[in-house]
N, C-alpha and C positions, 0 to 999 in steps of 0.2 A: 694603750691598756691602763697605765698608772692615771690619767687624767682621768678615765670615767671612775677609777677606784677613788680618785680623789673625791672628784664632785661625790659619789654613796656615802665615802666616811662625813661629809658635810651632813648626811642628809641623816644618818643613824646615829643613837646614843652614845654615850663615853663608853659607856658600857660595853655596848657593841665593835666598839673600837677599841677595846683594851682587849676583848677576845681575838679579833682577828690576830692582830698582834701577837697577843698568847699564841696562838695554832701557829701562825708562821713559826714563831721561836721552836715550840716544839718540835713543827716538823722537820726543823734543821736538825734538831739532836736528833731524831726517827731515822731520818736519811744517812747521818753520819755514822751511826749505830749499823744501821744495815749494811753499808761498807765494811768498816773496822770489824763488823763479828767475823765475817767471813776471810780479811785479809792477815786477825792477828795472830789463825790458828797458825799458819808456815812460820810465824817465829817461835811460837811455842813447839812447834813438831823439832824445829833446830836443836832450841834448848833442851827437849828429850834427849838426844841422840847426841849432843855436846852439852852434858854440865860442867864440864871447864869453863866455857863459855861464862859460868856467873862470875868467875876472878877475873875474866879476860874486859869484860863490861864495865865503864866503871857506873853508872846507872843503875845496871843490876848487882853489882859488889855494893853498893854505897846501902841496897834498901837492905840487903843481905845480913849485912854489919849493923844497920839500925835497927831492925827489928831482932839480933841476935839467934839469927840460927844454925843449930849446931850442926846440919848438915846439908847437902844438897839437896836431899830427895825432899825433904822439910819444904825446903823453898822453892821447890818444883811442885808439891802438892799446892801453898801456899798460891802459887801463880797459877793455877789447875783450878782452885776454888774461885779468883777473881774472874777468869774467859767464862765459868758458868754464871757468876751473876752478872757478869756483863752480858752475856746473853738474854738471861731470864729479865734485868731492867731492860733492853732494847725490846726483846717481846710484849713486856708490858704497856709498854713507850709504844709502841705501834699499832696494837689493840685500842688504847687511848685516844691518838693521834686520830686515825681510820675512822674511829666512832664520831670523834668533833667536828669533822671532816665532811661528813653527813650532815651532820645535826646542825653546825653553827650555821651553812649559809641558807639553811631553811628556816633558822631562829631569825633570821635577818630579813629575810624574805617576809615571813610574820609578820615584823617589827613595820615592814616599808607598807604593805598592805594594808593592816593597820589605820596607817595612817591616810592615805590614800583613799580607802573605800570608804572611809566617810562621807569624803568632799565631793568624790565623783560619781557621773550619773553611769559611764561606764563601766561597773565593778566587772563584768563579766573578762574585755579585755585588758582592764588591770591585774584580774586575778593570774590571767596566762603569762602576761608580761614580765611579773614578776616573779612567778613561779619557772619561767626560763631563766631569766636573767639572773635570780640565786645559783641557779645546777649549773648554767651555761655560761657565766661572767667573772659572777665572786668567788667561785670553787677553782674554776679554771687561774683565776689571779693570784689568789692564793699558793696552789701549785707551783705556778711556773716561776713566781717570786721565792721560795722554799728550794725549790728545786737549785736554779740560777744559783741563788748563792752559795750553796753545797758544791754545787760543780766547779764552781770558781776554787773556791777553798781548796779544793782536790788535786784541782788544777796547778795552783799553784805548790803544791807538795810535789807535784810530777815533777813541774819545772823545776824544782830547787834538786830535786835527784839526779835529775839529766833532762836540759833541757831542750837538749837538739834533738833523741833521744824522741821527748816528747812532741814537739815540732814536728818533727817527720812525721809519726805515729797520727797524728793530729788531722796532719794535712793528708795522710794516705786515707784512712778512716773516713773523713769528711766527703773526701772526691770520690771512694767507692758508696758509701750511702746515697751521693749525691747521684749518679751514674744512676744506680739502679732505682731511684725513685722515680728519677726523672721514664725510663723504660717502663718502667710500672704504670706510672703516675695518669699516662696517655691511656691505655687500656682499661684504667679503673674507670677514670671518666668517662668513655666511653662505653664502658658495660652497666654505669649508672642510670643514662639515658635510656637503654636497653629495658632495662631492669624496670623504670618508669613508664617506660609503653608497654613491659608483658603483664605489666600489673593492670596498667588500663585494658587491655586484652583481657585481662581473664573475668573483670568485673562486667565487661560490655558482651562476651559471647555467652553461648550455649552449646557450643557444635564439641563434640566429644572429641574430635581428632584433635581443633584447634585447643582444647582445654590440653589434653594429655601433651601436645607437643610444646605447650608453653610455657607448663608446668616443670618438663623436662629443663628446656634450656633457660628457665627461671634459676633452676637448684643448680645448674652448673656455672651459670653466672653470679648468683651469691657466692659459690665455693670459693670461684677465683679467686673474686675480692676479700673473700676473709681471711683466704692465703696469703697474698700477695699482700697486702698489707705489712706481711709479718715478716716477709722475704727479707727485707736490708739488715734485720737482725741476725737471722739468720747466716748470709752470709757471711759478716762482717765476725762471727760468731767461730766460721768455719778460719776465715782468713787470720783471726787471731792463734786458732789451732795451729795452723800448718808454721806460723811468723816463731811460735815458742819452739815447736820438735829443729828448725831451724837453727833457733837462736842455743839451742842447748848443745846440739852436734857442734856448732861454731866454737861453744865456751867449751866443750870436753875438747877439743882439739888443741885452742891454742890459749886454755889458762891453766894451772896446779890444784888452784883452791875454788874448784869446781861446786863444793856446797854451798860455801856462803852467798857464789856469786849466782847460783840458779835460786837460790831463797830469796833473794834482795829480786831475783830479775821475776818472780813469781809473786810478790808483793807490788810488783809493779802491772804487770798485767793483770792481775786481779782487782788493784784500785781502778786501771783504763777499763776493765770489762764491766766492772760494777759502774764506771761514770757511762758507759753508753746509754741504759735505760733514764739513768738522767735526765738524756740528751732529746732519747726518743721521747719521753715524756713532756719533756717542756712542749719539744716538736708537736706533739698530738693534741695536748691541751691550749696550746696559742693559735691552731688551727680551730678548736671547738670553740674558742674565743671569738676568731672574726667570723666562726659562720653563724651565731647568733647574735652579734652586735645591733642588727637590725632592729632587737626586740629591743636592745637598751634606749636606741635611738626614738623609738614607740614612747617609751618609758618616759623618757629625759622629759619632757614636757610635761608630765604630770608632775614632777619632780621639784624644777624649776617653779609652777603653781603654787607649790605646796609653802616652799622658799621663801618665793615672792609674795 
């Protein structure tokens, strides 16, 4: 994946190379935004409900005293105003990010055409080549290099919280996605095949029964696969459900200090539930990667031409 990104950054401007760059960066802050909005409202719901808590802290006693406020609610407002514009910068930040995200690897895609359709007699499959190879290679690389290193960063907060903890979670999570893709995975591909002869079927007849009947089990074999697709989230979704009503019956039994410890344990599943789409994501996009690789390989030769 990084070698073909390499040989493109050879072939595109500074320019173009200082954007990429730009958007990856960004989109680490977008993704780490979209985490943290959602994990940092359970310490603030705490602090509602315990403002002892700001003496108990020294973190939040320390800003408490520096910015001089004379009471709690003060400084519960004060932290009330920051989660909204840390919100409204993450919204804007994503808006942003989304829009570049679009735009750059078709700015880029331009840029290689461009240059390309000058030289060559075939602009027709240059112009396809490279119009996959922006939406299907450099968007996808982007992603999952963006993604990667958000997960890791995460990752490593997990592990420094409890890392066995994490481990286990890790390795339970991993082998039920992996289980049920694998179940899936055989039936998709085979209703794809499907799917490609009822489409040659409905182009080649005329016979009404054959049309209606193929049409039928066309739309229940697309359904599957849009479904199923979606299933290892899903479960894995439920399995995290049932792991916390679990985990909370175990802490009300055998701990005292029941809040802190279901806040910290809810901070935590929520950073693991937020890193799954991560995961799936990389997942999807490194898949869209090598199923149009074939066009880069097209590509590379004109590329090399241009080079050389």
């Amino acid at each position: 994946m990084y070698v073909i990104l390499t040989d493109l950054l050879g072939f595109i401007s500074k320019k173009s190379k200082a954007q990429i760059f730009r958007l990856i960066l960004f989109l680490i802050f977008t993704y780490i935004f979209e985490i943290l909005s959602l994990t940092l409202i359970f310490p603030f719901f705490f602090l509602v409900n315990n403002l002892d808590y700001i003496a108990k802290n020294r973190y939040a006693f320390y800003i408490y005293n520096l910015l001089d406020f004379s009471n709690k609610i003060g400084f519960l407002y004060f932290v009330s105003v920051l989660l909204i514009l840390f919100s409204f910068l993450g919204m804007v930040l994503t808006i942003y990010t989304n829009k570049k995200l679009v735009q750059l690897p078709k700015d880029i895609g331009i840029e290689i055409s461009t240059k390309l359709l000058n030289r060559s007699v075939n602009k027709k499959e240059i112009f396809k080549n490279v119009n996959i190879v922006s939406q299907n290679i450099i968007m996808p690389i982007i992603i999952v290099t963006a993604r990667s290193l958000v997960s890791l960063l995460f990752l490593g907060v997990l592990l420094y919280m409890n890392y066995i903890a994490t481990f286990v979670l890790l390795i339970f999570f991993a082998s039920l996605y992996y289980v049920i893709y694998i179940i899936f995975h055989n039936k998709i591909s085979k209703n794809r095949s499907k799917i490609k002869e009822l489409k040659e079927l409905l182009h080649s007849t005329n016979e009404i029964d054959e049309l209606k009947s193929a049409y039928k089990e066309l739309n229940r074999l697309e359904t599957f696969n849009a479904i199923a697709g979606k299933l290892p989230r899903y479960f894995i979704v439920f399995a995290v459900f049932t792991l916390i009503v679990f985990a909370s019956c175990y802490v009300a039994k055998h701990y005292q200090d029941t809040k802190t410890i279901i806040h910290l344990m809810l901070i935590y599943i929520v950073i693991f539930l937020k890193l799954l789409p991560q995961f799936q994501n990389i997942f999807i996009y490194y898949l869209k990667f090598k199923q149009n690789i074939s066009y880069y390989v097209k590509l590379e030769r004109y590329l090399k031409d241009e080079n050389g």
